[in-house]
N, C-alpha and C positions, 0 to 999 in steps of 0.2 A: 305210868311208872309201874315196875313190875314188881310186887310185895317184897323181894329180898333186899331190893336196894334202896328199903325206908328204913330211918335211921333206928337202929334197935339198939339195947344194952349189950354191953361185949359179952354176956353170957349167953347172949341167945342166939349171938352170932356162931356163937364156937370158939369166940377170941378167949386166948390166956386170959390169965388172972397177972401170971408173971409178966415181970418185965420182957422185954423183944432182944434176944441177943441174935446176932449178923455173926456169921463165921470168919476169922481171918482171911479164908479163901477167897470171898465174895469181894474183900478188899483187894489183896493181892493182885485176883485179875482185875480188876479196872487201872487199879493204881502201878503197881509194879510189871506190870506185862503191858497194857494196854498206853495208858495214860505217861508215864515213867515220870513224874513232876522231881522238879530240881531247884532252887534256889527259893524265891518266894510262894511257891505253890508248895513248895515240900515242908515249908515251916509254918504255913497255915494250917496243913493239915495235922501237922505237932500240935498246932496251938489247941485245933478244935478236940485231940485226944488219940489221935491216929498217927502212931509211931509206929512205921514198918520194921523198927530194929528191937520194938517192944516182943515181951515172950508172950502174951493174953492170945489163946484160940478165938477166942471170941470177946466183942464187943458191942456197948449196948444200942440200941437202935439210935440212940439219939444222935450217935459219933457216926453212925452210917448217916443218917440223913445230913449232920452239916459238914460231912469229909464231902457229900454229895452239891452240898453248898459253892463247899470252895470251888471243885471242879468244875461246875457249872461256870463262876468268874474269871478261874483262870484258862482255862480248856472252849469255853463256847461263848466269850466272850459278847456280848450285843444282840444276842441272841435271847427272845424271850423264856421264861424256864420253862414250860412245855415244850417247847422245840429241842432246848436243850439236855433238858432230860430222856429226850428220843436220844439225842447223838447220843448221850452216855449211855444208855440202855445197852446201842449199836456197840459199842466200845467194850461193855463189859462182857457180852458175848467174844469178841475179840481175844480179847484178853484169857478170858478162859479156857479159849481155844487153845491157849501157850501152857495150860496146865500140865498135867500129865493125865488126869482122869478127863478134860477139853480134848485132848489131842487123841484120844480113843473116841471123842461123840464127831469131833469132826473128820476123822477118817470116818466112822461110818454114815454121818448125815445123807450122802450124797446116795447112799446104799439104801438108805433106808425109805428116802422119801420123805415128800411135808408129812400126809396123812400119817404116817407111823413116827416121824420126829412130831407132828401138835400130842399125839395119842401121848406121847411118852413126857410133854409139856409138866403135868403136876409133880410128877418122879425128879425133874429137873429144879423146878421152883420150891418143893419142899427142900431139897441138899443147900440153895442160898438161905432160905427163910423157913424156919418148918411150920410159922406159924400163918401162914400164907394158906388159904385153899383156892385152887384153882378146878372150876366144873367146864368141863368144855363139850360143846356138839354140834354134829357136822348139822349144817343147812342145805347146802345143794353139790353141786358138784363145786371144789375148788373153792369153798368158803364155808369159814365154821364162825361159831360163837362161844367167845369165853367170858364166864363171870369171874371174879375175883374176888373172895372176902379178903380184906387183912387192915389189921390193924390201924394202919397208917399208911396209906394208900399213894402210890406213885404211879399212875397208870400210865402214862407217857412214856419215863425210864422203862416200864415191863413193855407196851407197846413198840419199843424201837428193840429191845430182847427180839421179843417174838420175831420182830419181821427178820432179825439179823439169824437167829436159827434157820428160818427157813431158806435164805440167801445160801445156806452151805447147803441146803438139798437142790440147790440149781433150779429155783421158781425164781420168780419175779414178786414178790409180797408187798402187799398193804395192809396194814393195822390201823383198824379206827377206832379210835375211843367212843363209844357211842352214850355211856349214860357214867358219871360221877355222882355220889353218896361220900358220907363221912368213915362207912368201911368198905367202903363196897366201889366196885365198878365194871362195866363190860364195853369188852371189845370185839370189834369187827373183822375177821381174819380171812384174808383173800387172798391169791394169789393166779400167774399167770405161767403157761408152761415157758421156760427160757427159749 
């Protein structure tokens, strides 16, 4: 195992002191763009704190991880939560596509390429989470490695993110979760020309 991904105190990690707040945004696109829940899915996610007619910018991590809950029951149904926190990952890239400031990265993804969309990867994942550090580096041709501090670690939902960014640069991607910690994790990022 490799020294960053042994369990340290969140000060030495770099983790806040404050609590973890998620931007409205990050919700909007999975939920309202992507996902659109209606009936019993739409009042789970009331119950757990997450009212899309609520005026709060931001909310705190714990309402992102069990709004993530419900979606996973109601949206990936039988699906173990690792797998399904890929599909949602896939989805919230989706979704943000439907943004206004998504629908500027996905007209240019396809411009840009993988190597300049992973390059541009921590600029992306600070605007969801700012408290998230993402280090990333190329390995050979057409596959890189990324580490991830944060807080409360979802590496599966960011693993199905990443592969779905790269799907609008016109590769073929795989994302492998290669090592899990209690802040920490890396993944394995491949891909194949379309």
């Amino acid at each position: 195992m490799e020294p960053w991904i042994h369990p340290e105190p969140r000060e030495a990690l770099g983790l806040p002191h404050l609590a973890v707040r998620v931007p409205r945004r990050n919700f909007e696109g999975l939920f309202q763009h992507a996902l659109r829940p209606s009936g019993l899915f739409a009042q789970a996610l009331r119950d757990v704190g997450y009212d899309p007619d609520a005026v709060e910018e931001v909310f705190p991590l714990e309402v992102w991880r069990a709004a993530l809950a419900v979606a996973r029951r109601h949206a990936c149904p039988g699906l173990a939560s690792e797998d399904a926190n890929r599909v949602l990952g896939t989805h919230y890239v989706e979704g943000f596509a439907q943004t206004l400031v998504g629908r500027i990265f996905a007209a240019a993804a396809p411009l840009l390429g993988a190597e300049r969309c992973l390059a541009r990867l921590p600029t992306y994942l600070r605007a969801g989470r700012d408290d998230m550090k993402l280090l990333l580096e190329p390995v050979r041709a057409r596959e890189w490695r990324a580490r991830v501090v944060d807080a409360d670690p979802l590496p599966d939902f960011v693993a199905g993110a990443v592969e779905q960014v790269l799907r609008r640069t016109r590769v073929l991607p795989r994302v492998d979760v290669l090592e899990r910690a209690e802040h920490a994790y890396s993944l394995r990022i491949r891909w194949d020309e379309a």
